[in-house]
C-alpha positions, 0 to 999 in steps of 0.5 A: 156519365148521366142522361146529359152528356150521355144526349150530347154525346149522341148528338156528336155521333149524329153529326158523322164526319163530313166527306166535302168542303167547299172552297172560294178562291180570293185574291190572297188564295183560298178560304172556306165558303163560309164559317159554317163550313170552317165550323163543320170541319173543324169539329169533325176533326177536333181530336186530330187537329188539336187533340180535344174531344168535341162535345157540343156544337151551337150550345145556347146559354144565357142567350148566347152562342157558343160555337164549339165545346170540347174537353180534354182526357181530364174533363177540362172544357175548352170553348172555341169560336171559329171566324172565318175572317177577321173580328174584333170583338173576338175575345168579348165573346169568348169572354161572354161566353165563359161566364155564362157557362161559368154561371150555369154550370150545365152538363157538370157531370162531364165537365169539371169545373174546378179545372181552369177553362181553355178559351180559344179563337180560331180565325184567318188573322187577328185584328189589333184590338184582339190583341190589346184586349186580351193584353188586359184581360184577366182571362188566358186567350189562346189565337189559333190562326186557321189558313188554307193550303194548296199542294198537290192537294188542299189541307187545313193547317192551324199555328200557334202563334210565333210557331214555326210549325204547324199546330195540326194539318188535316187534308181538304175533300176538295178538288178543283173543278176541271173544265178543260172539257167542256163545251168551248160555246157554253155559258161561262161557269159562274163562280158560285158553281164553281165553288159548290163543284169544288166539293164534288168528286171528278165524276160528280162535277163533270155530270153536273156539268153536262147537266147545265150544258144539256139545259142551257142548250136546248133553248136559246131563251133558258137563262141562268140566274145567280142569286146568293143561295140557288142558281135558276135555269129558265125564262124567269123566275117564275117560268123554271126549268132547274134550280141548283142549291147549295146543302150546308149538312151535305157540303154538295150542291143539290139539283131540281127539276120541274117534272112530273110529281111522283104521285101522278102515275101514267096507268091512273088516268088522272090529269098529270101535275108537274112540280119541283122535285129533288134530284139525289145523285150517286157518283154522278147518277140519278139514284132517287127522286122527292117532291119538294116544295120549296128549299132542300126539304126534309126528306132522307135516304134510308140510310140517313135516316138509320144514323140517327138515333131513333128517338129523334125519328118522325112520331109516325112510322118512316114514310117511303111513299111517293108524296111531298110528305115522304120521309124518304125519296122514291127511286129513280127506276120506279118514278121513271117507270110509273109517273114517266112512263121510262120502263129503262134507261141506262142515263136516268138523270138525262132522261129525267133532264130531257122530258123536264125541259120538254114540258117547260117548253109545253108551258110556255 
C-alpha cells in the first residue's frame, strides 16, 4: 500500500485494544456511558463483531465526520456511524458522508471504489422516519441494532434486523462495583462514580473507595461535588483537597491530590509549593505521580509512550523529570522519598492521601 494507508494503518495500531468500559444503568437496563465509549469498543473489536477491518476513526471530509471506516478482504469500504440512542437523522448522515467520500476519492490506493459502499448504522433503537427515509432513498442502509447484556457477566451484542439471532457478541470489561463492604456511616456513593468504578477490576474499585471514605472522613466540612466531568473533595471549589476525573482513552477513572510538587525537594531549602498532582494507579497501588495543572494533562507512562510510533514523540527528546513539563510522571517511591520526606511505605496512596489532607487542613 502506499504512504496513506500505510499513516492509517499506523493510526489503527496505535489506538490498541481498549481493557474497560464504562456502563450507566437506566430504568430499561444498561447502556454505554457515552457514544464514545460505544465507539471505542466497537472499533477495537470490529473484526469479530462484524468481520471488517477497521481503518480510520473520525476521519474528517468536506467538513464532515465520519465516525468509523472499514474494509472488507476486498477493499470494499464500509462506513459506519454509531448512536448511542435513538437519532433521526441517521441515514442523512450516512448519506452525507457517502458523497463526500465518493467526491474526494481519499486513500484510494486502499480503497476500491468501483466496488459498492457498505453504508451501516449502529444504535439502541431506530426511529420511524430512519425507516422511511431509507424506504426512499436510493442508497442500500443496513440498521444494526446495538444493546447491552447482562448474565454472569456484561457483552455487547449486535442483530440484524428480524434476526433471530445475534450478528456478533463480544464480552464487557466490566464489573459492578461491590459495595457490600463498605463503610455503613459513609456518604452514599454517587452514581457517577459508581459508573467510572464500573470499569475498574475488583482490586481498583475497592482502593478507590477507601481512598474516598479516608477523605470524607478526616473533616466533617470536606464535601464532595458532582459536576458533569470530575467529582471534587473539599470546602469549596476553591479550598480542594482531591478531584477524581473520568479518561475517555483509558476508560478509568483517574485521582488528584493537592500535594507537595515534585520539584520542591525537602534537602533544598526552598519554600515548599503545593499543587495539583496525578495520581497513576496499578491494581489499586500508587505507582506514579505528575504535576498537572489542570485536566488529565499529557503526561505518559513509558510504556505508552513506546506504543506509539516515534514520529509521533515530542520534538525534543522524552522528558522524565519532576516538572509540570514532564513528558513522563516520576515514581511514587522517589517523589515520596524526595519532595515527602517518606523514605518508605508499604501503602504509597494512603500516605500520599494522609499528608494531602494535612496540608489542606494547614490552609485552611
Amino acid at each position: 500500500m502506499g504512504s496513506i494507508a500505510e499513516r492509517a494503518i499506523e493510526r489503527l495500531v496505535v489506538t490498541g485494544q481498549i481493557e474497560r468500559v464504562c456502563l450507566r444503568k437506566t430504568a430499561q437496563g444498561w447502556e454505554f456511558a457515552s457514544e464514545q465509549a460505544l465507539e471505542d469498543f466497537v472499533w477495537n473489536r470490529l473484526e469479530n463483531l462484524l468481520q471488517v477491518r477497521p481503518f480510520q476513526r473520525q476521519l474528517t471530509v468536506m467538513g464532515e465526520i465520519c465516525d468509523i471506516l472499514a474494509l472488507t478482504p476486498e477493499r470494499q469500504l464500509v462506513i459506519i456511524e454509531l448512536k448511542n440512542a435513538e437519532y433521526r437523522h441517521v441515514v442523512q448522515q450516512l448519506t452525507r458522508y457517502y458523497s463526500n467520500l465518493l467526491s474526494e476519492r481519499p486513500f484510494s490506493e486502499a480503497i476500491d471504489y468501483e466496488k459498492p459502499v457498505r453504508l451501516i448504522a449502529i444504535a439502541p433503537s431506530f426511529h420511524g422516519h430512519n425507516y422511511i427515509d431509507r424506504q426512499y432513498s436510493r442508497l442500500s442502509f443496513e440498521f444494526i441494532e446495538v444493546s447491552v447484556k447482562k448474565s454472569e457477566q456484561f457483552y455487547l451484542e449486535l442483530k440484524s434486523e428480524n434476526a433471530e439471532s445475534p450478528l456478533g457478541r463480544a464480552v464487557l470489561p466490566y464489573r459492578e462495583p461491590e459495595l457490600s463492604n463498605q463503610d455503613e456511616d459513609s456518604a452514599e456513593i454517587p452514581d457517577l462514580l459508581r459508573q467510572w468504578i464500573g470499569a475498574c477490576s475488583v482490586v481498583e474499585q475497592q482502593s478507590f473507595l477507601r481512598t474516598r471514605a479516608q477523605i470524607l472522613g478526616f473533616d466533617s466540612r470536606i464535601r464532595e461535588i458532582v459536576e458533569a466531568k470530575s467529582i471534587q473533595y473539599g470546602t469549596s471549589k476553591t479550598k480542594l483537597c482531591a478531584e477524581v476525573c473520568f479518561s475517555q482513552r483509558h476508560q478509568r477513572p483517574i485521582l488528584f491530590l493537592w500535594l507537595t510538587l515534585p520539584t520542591c525537594w525537602k534537602m533544598s531549602g526552598r519554600a515548599e509549593r503545593v499543587g495539583r498532582l496525578r495520581l497513576w494507579l496499578h491494581d489499586g497501588n500508587l505507582a506514579h505521580v505528575g504535576h498537572v495543572v489542570a485536566g488529565l494533562g499529557k503526561m505518559r507512562l513509558r510504556q505508552e509512550w513506546e506504543a506509539i510510533p516515534k514520529t509521533r514523540w515530542p520534538r525534543q527528546s522524552l522528558q522524565e523529570g519532576l516538572s509540570y513539563r514532564s513528558h513522563m510522571p516520576v515514581e511514587a517511591a522517589r517523589y515520596a522519598r524526595l519532595s515527602l520526606g517518606v523514605e518508605s511505605s508499604t501503602d504509597y496512596l494512603e500516605t500520599c492521601v494522609s499528608i494531602g489532607l494535612q496540608k489542606w487542613l494547614e490552609k485552611l
